[in-house]
TORMAR-393403 format. One line per 4 residues: number of its first residue (from 1); for each residue x, y, z of N, C-alpha, C. Coordinates in nm, 2 decimals. Example, Ala and Ser with C-alpha at 12.3 -4.5 7.8 and 13.67 -1.06 7.14 Angstrom:
<sites>
1> 1.32:-0.57:0.78:1.23:-0.45:0.78:1.32:-0.33:0.78  1.28:-0.22:0.71:1.37:-0.11:0.71:1.29:0.00:0.79
</sites>
This chain:
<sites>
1> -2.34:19.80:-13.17:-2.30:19.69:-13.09:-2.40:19.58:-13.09  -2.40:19.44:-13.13:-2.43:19.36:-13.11:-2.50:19.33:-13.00  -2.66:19.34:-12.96:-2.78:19.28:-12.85:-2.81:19.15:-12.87  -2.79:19.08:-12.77:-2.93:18.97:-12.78:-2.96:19.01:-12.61
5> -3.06:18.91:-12.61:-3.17:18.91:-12.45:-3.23:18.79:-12.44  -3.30:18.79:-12.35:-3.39:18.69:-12.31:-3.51:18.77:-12.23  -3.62:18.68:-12.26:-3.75:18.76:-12.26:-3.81:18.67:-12.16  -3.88:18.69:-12.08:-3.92:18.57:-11.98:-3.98:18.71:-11.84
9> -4.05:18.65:-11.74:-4.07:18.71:-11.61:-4.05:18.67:-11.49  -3.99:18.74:-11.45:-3.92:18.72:-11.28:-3.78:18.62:-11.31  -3.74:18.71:-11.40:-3.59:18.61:-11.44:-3.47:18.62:-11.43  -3.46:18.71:-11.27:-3.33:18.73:-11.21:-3.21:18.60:-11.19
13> -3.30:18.47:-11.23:-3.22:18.34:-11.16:-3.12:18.30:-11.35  -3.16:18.37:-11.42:-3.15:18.37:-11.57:-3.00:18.24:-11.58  -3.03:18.16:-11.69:-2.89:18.08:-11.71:-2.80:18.16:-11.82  -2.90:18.21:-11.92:-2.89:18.26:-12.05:-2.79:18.36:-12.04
17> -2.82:18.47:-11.95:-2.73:18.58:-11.91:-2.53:18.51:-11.85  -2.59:18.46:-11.82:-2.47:18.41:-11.76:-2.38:18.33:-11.89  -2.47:18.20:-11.92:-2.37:18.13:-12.03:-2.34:18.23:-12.12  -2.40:18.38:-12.19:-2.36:18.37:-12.31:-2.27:18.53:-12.29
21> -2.27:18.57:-12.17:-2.13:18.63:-12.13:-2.01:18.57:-12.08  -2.04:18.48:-12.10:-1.91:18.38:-12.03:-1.88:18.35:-12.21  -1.98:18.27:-12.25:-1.95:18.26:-12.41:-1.87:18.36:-12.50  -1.94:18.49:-12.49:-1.86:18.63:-12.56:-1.68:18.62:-12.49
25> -1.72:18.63:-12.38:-1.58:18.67:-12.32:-1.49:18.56:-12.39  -1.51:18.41:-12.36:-1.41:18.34:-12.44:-1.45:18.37:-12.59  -1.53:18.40:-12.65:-1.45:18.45:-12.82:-1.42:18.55:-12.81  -1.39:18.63:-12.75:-1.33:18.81:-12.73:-1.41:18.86:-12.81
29> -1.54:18.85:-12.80:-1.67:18.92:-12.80:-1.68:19.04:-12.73  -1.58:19.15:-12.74:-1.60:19.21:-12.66:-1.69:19.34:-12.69  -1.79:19.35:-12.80:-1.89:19.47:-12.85:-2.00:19.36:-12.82  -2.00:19.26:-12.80:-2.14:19.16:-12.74:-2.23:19.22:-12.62
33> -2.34:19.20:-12.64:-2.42:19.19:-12.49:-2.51:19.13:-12.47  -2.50:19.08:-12.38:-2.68:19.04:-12.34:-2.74:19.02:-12.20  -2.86:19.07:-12.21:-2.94:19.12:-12.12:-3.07:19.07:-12.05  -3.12:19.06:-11.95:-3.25:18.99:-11.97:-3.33:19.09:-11.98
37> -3.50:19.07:-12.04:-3.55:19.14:-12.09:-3.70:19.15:-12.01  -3.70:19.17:-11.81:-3.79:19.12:-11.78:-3.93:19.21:-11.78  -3.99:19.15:-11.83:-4.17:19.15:-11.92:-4.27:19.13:-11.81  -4.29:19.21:-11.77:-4.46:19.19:-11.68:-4.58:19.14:-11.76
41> -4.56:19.14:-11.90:-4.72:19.14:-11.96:-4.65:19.15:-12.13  -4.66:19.04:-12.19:-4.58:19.00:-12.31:-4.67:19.12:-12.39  -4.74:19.19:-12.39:-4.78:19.31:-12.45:-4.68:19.39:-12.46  -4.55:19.43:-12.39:-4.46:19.47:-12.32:-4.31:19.48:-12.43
45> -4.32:19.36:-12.52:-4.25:19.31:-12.58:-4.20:19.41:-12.76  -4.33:19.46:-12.81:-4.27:19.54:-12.89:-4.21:19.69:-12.88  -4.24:19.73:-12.75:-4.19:19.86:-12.69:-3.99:19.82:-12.70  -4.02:19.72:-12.63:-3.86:19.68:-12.57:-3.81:19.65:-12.71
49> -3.85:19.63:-12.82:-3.78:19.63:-12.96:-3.75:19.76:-13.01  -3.82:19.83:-12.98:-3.82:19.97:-13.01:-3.72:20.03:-12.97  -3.72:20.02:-12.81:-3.58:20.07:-12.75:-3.48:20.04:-12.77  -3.45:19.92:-12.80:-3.31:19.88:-12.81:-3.33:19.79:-13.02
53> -3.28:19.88:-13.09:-3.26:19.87:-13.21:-3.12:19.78:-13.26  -3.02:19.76:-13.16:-2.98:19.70:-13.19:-2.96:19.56:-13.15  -3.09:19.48:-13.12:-3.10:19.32:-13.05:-3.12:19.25:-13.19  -3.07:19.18:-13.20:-3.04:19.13:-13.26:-3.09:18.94:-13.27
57> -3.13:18.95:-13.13:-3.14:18.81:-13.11:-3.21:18.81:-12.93  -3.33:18.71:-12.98:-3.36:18.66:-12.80:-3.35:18.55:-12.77  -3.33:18.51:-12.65:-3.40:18.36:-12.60:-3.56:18.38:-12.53  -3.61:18.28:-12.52:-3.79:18.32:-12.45:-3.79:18.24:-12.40
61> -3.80:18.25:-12.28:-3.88:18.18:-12.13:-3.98:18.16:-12.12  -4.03:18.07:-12.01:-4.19:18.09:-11.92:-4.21:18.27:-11.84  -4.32:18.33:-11.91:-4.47:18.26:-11.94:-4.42:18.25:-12.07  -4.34:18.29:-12.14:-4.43:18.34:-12.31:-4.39:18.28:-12.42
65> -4.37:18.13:-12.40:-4.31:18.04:-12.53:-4.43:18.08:-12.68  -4.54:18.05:-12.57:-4.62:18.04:-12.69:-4.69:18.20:-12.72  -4.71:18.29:-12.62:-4.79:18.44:-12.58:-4.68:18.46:-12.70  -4.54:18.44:-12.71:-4.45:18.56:-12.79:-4.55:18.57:-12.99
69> -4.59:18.41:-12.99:-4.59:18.41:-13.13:-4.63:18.54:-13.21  -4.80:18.54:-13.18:-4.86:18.65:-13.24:-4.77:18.79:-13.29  -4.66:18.83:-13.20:-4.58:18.95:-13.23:-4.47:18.90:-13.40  -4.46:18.77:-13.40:-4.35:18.72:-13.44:-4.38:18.74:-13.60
73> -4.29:18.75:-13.75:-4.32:18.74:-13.86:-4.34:18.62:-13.93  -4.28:18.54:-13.82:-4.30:18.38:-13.89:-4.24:18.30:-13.79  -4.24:18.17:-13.83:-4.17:18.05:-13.79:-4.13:17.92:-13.80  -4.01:17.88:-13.77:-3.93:17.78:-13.83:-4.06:17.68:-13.84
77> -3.98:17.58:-13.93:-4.11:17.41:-13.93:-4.12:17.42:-13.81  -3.98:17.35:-13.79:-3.98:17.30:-13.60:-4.09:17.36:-13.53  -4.05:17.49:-13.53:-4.14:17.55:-13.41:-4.34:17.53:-13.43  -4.34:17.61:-13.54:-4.46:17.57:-13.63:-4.55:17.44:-13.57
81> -4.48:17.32:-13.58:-4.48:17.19:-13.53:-4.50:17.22:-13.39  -4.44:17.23:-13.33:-4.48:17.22:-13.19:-4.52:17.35:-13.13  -4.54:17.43:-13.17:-4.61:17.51:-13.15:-4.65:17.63:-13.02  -4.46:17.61:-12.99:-4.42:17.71:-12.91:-4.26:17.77:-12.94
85> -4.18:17.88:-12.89:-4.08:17.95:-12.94:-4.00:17.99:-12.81  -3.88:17.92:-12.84:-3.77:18.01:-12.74:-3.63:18.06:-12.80  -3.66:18.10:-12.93:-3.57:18.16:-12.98:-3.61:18.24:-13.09  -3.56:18.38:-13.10:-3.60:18.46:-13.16:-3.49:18.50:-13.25
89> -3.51:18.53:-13.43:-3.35:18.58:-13.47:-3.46:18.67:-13.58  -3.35:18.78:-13.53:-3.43:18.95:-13.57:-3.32:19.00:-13.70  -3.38:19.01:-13.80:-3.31:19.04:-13.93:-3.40:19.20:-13.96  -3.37:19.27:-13.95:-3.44:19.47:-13.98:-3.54:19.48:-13.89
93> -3.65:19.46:-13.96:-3.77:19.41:-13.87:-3.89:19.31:-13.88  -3.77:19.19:-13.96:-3.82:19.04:-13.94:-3.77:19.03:-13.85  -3.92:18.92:-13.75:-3.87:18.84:-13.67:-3.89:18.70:-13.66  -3.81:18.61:-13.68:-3.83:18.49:-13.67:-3.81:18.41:-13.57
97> -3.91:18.30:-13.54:-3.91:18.24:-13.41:-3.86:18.09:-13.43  -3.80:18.05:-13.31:-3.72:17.88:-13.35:-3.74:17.83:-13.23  -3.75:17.68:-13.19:-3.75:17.63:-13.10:-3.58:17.49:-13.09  -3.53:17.56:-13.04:-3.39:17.47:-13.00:-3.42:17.38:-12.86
101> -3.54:17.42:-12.78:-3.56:17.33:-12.64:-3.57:17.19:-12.74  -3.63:17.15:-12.80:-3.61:16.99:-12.85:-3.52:16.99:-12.88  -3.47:17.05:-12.98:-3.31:16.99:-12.95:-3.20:16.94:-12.82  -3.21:17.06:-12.73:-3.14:17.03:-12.61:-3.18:16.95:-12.51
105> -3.31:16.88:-12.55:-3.37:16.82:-12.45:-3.33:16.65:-12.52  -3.34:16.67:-12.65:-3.31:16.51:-12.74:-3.17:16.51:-12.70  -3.12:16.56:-12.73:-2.95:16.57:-12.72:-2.87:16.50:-12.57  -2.96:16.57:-12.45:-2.89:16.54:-12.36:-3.00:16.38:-12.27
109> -3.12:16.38:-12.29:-3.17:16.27:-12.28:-3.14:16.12:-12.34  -3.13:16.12:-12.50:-3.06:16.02:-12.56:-2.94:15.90:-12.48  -2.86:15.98:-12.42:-2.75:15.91:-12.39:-2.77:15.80:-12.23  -2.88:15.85:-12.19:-2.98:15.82:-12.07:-3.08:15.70:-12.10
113> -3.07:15.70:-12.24:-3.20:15.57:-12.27:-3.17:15.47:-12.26  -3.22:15.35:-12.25:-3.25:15.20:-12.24:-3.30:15.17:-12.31  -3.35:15.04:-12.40:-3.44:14.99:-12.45:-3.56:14.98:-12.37  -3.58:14.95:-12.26:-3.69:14.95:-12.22:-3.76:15.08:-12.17
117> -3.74:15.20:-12.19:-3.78:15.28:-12.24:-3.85:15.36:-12.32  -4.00:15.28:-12.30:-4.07:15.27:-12.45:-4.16:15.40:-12.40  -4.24:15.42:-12.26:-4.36:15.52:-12.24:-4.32:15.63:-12.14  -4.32:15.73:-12.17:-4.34:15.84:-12.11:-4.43:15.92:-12.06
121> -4.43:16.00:-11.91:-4.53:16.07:-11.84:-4.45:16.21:-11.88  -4.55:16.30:-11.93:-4.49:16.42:-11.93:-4.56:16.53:-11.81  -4.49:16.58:-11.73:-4.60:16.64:-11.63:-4.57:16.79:-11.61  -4.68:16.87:-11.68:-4.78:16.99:-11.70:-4.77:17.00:-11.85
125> -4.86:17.10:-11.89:-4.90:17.10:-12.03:-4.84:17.24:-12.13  -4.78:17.29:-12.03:-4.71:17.46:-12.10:-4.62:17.44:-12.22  -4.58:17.58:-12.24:-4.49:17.55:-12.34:-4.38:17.46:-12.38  -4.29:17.45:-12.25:-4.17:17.36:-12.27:-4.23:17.25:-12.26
129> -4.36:17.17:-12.25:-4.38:17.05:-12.26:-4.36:17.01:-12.40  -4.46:17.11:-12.49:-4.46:17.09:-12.57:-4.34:17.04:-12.68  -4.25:17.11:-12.69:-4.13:17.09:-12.73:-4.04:16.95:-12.69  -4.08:16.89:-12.54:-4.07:16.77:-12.50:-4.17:16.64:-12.60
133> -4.23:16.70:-12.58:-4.33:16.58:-12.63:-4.31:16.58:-12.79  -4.27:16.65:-12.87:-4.23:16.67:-13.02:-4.08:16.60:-13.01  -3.99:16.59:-12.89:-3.87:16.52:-12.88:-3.93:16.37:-12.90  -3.97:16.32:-12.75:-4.03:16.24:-12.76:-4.07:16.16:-12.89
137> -4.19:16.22:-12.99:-4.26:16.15:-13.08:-4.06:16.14:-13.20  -3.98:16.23:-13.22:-3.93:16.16:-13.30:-3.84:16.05:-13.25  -3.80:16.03:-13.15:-3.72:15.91:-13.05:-3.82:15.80:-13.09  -3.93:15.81:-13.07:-4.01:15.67:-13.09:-4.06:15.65:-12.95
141> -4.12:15.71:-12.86:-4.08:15.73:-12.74:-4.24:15.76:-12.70  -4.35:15.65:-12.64:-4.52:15.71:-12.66:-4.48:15.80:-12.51  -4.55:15.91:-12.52:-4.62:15.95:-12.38:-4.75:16.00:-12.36  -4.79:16.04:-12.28:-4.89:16.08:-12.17:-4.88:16.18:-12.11
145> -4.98:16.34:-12.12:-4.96:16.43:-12.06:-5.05:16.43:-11.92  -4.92:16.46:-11.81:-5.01:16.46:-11.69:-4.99:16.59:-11.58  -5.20:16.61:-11.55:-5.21:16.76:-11.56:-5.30:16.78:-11.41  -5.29:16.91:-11.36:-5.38:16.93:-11.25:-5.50:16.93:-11.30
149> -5.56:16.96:-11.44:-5.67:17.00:-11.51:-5.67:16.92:-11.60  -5.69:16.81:-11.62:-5.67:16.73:-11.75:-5.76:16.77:-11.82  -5.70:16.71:-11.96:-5.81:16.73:-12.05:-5.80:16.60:-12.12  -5.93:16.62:-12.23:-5.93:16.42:-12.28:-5.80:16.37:-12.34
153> -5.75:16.28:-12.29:-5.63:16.17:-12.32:-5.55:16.23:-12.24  -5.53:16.27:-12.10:-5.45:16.31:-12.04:-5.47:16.25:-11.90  -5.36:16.23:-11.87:-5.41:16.15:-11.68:-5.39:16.32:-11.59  -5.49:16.26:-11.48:-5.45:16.36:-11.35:-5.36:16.31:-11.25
157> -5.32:16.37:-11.16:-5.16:16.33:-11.05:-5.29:16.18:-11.02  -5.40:16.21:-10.98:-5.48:16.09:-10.92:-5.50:15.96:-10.99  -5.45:16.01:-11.13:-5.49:15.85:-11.19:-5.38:15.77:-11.18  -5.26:15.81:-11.13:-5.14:15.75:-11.17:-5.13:15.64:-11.09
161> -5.15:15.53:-11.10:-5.16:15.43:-11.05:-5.02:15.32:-11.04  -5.06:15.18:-10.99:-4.96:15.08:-10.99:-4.88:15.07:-11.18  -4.99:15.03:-11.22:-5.03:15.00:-11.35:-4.94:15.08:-11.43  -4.96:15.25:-11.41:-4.97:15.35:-11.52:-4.80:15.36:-11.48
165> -4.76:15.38:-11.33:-4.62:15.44:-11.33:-4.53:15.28:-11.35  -4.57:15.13:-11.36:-4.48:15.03:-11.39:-4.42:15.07:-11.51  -4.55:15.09:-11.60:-4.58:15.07:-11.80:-4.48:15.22:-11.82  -4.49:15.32:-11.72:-4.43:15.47:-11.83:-4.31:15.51:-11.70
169> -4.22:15.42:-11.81:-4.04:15.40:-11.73:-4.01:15.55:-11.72  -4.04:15.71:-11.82:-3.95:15.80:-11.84:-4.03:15.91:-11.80  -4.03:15.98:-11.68:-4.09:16.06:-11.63:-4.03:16.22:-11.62  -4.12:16.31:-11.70:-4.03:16.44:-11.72:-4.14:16.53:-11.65
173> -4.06:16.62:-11.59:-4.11:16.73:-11.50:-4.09:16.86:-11.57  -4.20:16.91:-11.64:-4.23:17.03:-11.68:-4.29:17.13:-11.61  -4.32:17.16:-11.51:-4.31:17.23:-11.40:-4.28:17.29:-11.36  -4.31:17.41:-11.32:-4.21:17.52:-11.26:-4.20:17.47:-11.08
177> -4.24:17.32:-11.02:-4.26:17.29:-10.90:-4.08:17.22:-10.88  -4.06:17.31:-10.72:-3.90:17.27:-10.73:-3.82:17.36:-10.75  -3.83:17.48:-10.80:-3.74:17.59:-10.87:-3.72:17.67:-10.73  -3.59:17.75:-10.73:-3.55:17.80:-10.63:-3.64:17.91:-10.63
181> -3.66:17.97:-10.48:-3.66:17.93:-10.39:-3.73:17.83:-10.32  -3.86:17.78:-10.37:-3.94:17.67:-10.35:-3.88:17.54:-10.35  -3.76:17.50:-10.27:-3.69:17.42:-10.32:-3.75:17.27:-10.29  -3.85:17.26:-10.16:-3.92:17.17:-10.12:-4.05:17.13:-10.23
185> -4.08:17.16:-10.32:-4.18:17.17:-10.39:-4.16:17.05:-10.47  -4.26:16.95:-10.54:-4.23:16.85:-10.60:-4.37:16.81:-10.64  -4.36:16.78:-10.78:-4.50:16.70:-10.84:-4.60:16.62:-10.75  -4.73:16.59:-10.77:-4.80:16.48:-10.65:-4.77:16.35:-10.68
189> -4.63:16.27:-10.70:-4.66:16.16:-10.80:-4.64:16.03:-10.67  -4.72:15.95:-10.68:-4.69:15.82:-10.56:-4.51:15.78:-10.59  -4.43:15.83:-10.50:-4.26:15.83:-10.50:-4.27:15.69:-10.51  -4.34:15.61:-10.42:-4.32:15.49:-10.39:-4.32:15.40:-10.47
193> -4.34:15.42:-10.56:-4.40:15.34:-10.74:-4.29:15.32:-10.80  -4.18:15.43:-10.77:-4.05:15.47:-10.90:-3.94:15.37:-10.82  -3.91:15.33:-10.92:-3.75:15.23:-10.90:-3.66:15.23:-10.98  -3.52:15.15:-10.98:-3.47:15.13:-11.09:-3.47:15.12:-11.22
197> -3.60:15.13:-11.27:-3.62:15.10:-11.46:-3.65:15.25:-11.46  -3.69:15.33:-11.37:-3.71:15.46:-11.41:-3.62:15.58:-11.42  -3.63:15.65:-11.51:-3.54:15.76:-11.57:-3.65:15.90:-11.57  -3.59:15.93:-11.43:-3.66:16.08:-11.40:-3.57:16.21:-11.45
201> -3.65:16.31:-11.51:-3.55:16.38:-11.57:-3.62:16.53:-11.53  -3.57:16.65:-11.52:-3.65:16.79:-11.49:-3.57:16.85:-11.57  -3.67:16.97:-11.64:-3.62:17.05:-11.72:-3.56:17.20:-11.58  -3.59:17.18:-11.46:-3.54:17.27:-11.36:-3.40:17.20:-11.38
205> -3.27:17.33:-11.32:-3.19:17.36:-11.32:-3.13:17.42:-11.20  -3.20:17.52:-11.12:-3.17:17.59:-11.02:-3.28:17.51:-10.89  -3.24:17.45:-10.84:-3.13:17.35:-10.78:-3.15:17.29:-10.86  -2.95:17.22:-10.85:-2.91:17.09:-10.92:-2.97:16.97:-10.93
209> -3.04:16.97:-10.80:-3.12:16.85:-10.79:-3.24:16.84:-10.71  -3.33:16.87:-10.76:-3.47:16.93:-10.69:-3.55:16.81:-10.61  -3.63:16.87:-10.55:-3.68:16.75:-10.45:-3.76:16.64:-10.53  -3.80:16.63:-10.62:-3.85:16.55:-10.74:-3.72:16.43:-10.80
213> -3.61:16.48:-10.83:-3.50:16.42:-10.85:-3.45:16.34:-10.73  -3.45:16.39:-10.60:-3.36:16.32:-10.51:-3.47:16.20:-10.46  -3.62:16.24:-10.50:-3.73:16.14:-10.43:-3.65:16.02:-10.55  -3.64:16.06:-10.63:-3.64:15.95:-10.79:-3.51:15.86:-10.68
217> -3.39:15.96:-10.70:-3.23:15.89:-10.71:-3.28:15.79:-10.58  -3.36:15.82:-10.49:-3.37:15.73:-10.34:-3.42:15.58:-10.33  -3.50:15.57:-10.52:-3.55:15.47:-10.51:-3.47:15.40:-10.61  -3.38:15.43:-10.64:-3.26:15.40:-10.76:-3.29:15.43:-10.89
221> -3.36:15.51:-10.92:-3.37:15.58:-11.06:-3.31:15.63:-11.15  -3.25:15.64:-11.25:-3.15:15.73:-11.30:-3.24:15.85:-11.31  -3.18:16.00:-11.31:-3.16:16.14:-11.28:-3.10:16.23:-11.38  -3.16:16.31:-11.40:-3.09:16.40:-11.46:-3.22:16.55:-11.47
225> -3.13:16.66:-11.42:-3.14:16.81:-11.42:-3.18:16.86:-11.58  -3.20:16.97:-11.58:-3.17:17.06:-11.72:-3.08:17.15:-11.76  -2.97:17.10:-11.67:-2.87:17.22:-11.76:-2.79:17.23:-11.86  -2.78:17.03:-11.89:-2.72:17.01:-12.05:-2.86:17.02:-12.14
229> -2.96:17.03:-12.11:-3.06:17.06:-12.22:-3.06:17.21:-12.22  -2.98:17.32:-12.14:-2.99:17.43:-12.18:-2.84:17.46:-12.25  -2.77:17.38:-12.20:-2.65:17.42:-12.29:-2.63:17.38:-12.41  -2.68:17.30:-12.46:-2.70:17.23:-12.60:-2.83:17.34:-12.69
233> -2.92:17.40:-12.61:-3.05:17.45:-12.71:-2.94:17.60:-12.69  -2.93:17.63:-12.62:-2.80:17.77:-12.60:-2.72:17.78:-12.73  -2.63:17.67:-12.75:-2.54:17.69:-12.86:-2.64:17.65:-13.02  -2.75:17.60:-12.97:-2.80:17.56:-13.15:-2.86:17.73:-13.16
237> -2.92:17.78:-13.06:-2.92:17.92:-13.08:-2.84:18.03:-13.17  -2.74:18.03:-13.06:-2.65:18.07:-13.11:-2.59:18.06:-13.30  -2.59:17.95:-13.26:-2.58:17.88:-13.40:-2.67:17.94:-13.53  -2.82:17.96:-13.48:-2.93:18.06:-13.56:-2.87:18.21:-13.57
241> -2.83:18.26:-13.44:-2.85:18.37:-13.44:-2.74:18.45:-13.58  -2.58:18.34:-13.59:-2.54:18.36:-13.68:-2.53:18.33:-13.80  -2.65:18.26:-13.84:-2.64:18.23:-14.02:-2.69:18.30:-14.09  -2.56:18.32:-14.17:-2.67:18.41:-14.27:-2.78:18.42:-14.39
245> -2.83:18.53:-14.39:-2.98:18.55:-14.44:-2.93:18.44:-14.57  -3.05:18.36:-14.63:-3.06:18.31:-14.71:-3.08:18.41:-14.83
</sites>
């Protein structure tokens, strides 16, 4: 019988589980499964291959975009390039790693742009930024990673100034700040700065619209969640999990 999973920790809120039994069911997928795969300690990770011989396929969450690689037998350009992984496609006991979050992040951002849209704040430095910011560079699109711990060429919440939030119109929240249950939780960014030229966007999903979004929408910002960037990186998955071996 056909496995896939998703690999991630503390990931009872899972989207993955949900869309891709809802997916099986409409193709009468009915020998499909999938499972989450929750990991205390990405050490954790070759055991769980062991057990279950027939997975066939993961998605990878926070923490372990980047923790998964070392286990992995290779990896796509893409991912290579940016140099983190949320998709796994298991051929015997190859395993190969892909990153579809740029995709689903280009795909559903795009239709959100402006021309005046030239600079970007990306805010925290984890794995799904990464895959952000590799969107970003092929859009044409400069940004700025902004961090509790900066490092060189990176601003902290403190430097963000008059100046810094006029010039970088597209503000993405990479952050786990905001996620249910924490629903009050939100970046340190001066709200008061953001207006109408700005396009705030969060890769959070659970809530629809997190307190970081509703600060944006209040000052007239355009908005947007992550759950067409999960449904778009979901199906190019998918899309991996079934091609065949070259």
């Amino acid at each position: 019988m056909p496995l896939f999973g998703l690999i991630g920790k503390n990931i009872s809120y899972s989207f993955s589980q949900v869309y891709f039994r809802e997916k099986f069911e409409k193709l009468q997928l009915t020998d499909h499964t999938y499972v989450n795969f929750d990991l205390q300690d990405i050490r954790e990770f070759p055991e769980t291959l062991r057990e279950h011989p027939d997975l066939m396929g993961c998605n990878v969450t926070i923490p372990y975009k980047e923790a998964v690689i070392p286990y992995l037998s290779g990896l796509s350009n893409k991912a290579k390039e940016i140099g983190a992984v949320n998709v796994i496609k298991i051929e015997k006991d190859k395993l190969t790693g892909y990153n579809t979050d740029y995709y689903g992040f280009q795909a559903s951002l795009q239709p959100l742009l402006r021309k005046d849209h030239r600079k970007a704040l990306i805010l925290g430095t984890g794995g799904a930024s990464k895959a952000i910011a590799f969107s970003l560079r092929e859009l044409g699109i400069a940004y700025t990673f902004v961090s509790r711990k900066p490092e060189e060429g990176q601003f902290s919440y403190y430097d963000l100034d008059e100046k810094i939030m006029r010039s970088h119109t597209v503000i993405i929240n990479c952050t786990p700040l905001g996620t249910f249950p924490n629903v009050e939780d939100r970046p340190q960014l001066p709200y008061d700065l953001i207006g109408p030229e700005h396009l705030l966007y969060d890769l959070i999903y659970n809530p629809a619209e997190t307190s970081f979004l509703k600060a944006g929408k209040e000052k007239g910002a355009t908005t947007s969640n992550g759950l067409q960037m999960l449904r778009f990186q979901a199906e190019k998955a998918w899309e991996i999990w079934n091609t065949p071996p070259r």
